[in-house]
Structures are given as C-alpha cells and as structure tokens.
VEXZAZA-463871 format. One line per field, with one value per residue (C-alpha): residue number from 1; residue in three letters; chain; z negated, y, x. Coordinates in Angstrom, 3 decimals, decimal comma. Each point is the difference from the previous one (the first is absolute). Example, Ala and Ser with C-alpha at 12.3 -4.5 7.8 and 13.67 -1.06 7.14 Angstrom:
REM residues 2
nunu <- 1 / 2
zaba <- ALA / SER
drenlum <- A / A
zz <- -7,800 / 0,660
yy <- -4,500 / 3,440
xx <- 12,300 / 1,370
REM end
This chain:
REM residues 102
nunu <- 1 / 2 / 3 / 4 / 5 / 6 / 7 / 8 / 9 / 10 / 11 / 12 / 13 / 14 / 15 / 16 / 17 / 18 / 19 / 20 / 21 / 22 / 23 / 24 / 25 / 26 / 27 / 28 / 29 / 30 / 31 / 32 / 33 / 34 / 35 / 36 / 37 / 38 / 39 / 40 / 41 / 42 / 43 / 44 / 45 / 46 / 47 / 48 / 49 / 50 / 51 / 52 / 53 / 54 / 55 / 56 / 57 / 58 / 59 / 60 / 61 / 62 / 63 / 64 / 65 / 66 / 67 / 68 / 69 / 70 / 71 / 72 / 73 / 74 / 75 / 76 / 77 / 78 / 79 / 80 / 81 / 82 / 83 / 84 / 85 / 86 / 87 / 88 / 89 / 90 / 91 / 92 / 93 / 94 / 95 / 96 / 97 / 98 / 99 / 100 / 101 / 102
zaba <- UNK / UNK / UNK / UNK / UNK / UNK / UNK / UNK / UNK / UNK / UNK / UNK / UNK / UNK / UNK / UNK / UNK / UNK / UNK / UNK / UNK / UNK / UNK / UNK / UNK / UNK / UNK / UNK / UNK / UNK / UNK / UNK / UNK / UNK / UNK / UNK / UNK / UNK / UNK / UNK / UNK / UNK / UNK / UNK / UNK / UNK / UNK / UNK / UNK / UNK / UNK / UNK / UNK / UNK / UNK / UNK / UNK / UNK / UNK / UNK / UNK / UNK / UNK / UNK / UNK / UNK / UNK / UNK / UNK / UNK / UNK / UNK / UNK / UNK / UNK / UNK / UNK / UNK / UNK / UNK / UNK / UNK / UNK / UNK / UNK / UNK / UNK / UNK / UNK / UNK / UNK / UNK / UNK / UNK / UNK / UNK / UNK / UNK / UNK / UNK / UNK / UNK
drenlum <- A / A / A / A / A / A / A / A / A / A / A / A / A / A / A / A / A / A / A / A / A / A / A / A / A / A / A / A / A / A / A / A / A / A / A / A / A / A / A / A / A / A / A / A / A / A / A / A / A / A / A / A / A / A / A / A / A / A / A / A / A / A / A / A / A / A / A / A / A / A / A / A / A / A / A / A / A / A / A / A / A / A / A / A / A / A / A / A / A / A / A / A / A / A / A / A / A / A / A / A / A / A
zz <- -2,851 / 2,305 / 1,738 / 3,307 / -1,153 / 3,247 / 2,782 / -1,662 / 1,335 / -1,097 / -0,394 / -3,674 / -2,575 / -2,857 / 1,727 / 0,926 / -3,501 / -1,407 / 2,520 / -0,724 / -3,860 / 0,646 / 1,508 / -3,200 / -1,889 / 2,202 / 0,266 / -2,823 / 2,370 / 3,057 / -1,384 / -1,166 / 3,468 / 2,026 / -2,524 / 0,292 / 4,142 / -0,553 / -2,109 / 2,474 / 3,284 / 1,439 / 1,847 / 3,807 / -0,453 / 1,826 / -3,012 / -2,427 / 3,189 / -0,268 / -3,740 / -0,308 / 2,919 / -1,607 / -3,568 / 1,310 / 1,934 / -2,923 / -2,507 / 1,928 / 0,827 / -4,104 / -1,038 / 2,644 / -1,077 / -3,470 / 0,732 / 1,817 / -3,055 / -2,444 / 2,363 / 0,160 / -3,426 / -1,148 / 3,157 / 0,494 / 3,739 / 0,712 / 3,798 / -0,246 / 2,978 / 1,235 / 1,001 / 1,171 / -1,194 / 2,496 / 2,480 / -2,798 / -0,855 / -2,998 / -3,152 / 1,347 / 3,643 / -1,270 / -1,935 / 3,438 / 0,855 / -3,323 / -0,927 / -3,384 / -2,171 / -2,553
yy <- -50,209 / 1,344 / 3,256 / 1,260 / 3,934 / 0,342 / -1,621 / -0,460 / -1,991 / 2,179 / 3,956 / 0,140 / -2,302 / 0,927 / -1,437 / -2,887 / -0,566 / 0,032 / -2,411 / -2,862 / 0,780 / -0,428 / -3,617 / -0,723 / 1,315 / -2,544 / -3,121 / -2,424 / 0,732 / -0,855 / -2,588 / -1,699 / 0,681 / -1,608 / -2,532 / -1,400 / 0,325 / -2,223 / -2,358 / 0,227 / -0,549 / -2,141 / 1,216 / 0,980 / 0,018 / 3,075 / 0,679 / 0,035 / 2,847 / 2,005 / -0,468 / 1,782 / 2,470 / 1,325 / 0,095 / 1,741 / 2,233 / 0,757 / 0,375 / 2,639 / 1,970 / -0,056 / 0,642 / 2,841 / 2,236 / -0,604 / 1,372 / 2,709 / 0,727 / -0,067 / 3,025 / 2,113 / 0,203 / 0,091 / -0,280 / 3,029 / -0,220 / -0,091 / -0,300 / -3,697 / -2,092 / -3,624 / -1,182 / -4,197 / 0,481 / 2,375 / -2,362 / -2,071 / 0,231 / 1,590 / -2,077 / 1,684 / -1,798 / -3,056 / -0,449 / 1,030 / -2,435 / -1,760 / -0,452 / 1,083 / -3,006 / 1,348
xx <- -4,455 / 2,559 / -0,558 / 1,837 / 0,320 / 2,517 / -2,464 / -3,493 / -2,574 / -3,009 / 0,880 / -2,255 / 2,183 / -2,137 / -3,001 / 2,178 / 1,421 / -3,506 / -1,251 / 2,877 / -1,144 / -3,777 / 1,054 / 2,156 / -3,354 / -2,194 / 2,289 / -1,690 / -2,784 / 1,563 / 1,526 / -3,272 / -1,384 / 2,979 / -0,010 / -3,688 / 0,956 / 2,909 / -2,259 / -2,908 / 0,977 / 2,887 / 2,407 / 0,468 / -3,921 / -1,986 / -2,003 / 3,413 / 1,129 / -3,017 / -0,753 / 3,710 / -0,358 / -3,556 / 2,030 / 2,729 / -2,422 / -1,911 / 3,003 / 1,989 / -3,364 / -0,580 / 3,763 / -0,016 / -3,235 / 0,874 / 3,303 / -1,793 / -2,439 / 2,607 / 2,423 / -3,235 / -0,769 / 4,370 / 2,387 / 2,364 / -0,795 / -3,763 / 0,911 / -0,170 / 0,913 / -1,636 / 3,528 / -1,220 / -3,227 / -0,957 / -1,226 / -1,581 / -3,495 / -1,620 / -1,397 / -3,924 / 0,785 / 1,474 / -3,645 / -2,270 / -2,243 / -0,319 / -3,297 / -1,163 / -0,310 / -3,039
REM end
C-alpha cells in the first residue's frame, strides 16, 4: 500500500489504511465471488457486466461500513470521512425492495 502523505487523496489516512486492510481481510472472499463470475458467465456478456458491477457495488459498500465500525469502536479520529463511497449507497439500500424469502 502506498500512501501520498504530501498530496492525499482522502484527508483521514487512518480510515483509509484500515479500509485497504479490510479488503486484504475480505479477498479469499472476493476472490471466490469473481471467481464463480469468471466461471459463470462468458465474457463481453451483460450479465458477466452486471454480475461484477453488483459485486463491486456490494463489496466496497461492505469493506467501507466495516471500516467505519471498526474507527468508531478504535480509530484515533472518529471524524470519519466517505471519501468515493460517498455517492455510493448503503448495504440497508442496496437490500430495498427485496422481498423476504420466509
């Protein structure tokens, strides 16, 4: 991981740092994931595009509340930023509309 201390992208680093390390914690997961994609669907076709885009969706919405969770209870900084995620919607409103399945 390489960090830009003279020109950050985000102003919070330690939220930053423990993001990138909450995708290190998660990648045998997203590996598994984009594997079974790969497997799945061929490529170039618009399912393979929006099986990844949801996946992607989904993982960086995860990674970033558990980031978020984690700071809260230990960061340094509790003034946590959404840096790319801000524009992103939250794990509760990537699950509206789903119907309950019991």
């Amino acid at each position: 991981m390489q960090l830009n201390a003279v020109n950050p992208r985000d102003e919070h680093l330690e939220e930053t740092i423990v993001h990138e390390l909450m995708h290190l914690k998660l990648y045998p997961l997203d590996q598994v994931t984009e594997s079974l994609i790969v497997t799945q669907f061929e490529e170039g076709a618009p399912a393979r595009s929006f099986a990844y885009r949801q996946f992607f969706e989904a993982l960086e919405a995860t990674v970033e509340e558990l980031a978020k969770c984690f700071l809260l209870e230990f960061g340094e900084d509790r003034a946590l930023s959404f840096g790319r995620c801000a524009g992103m919607r939250s794990l509760d409103e990537l699950y509206e509309g789903l119907n309950n399945l019991e």
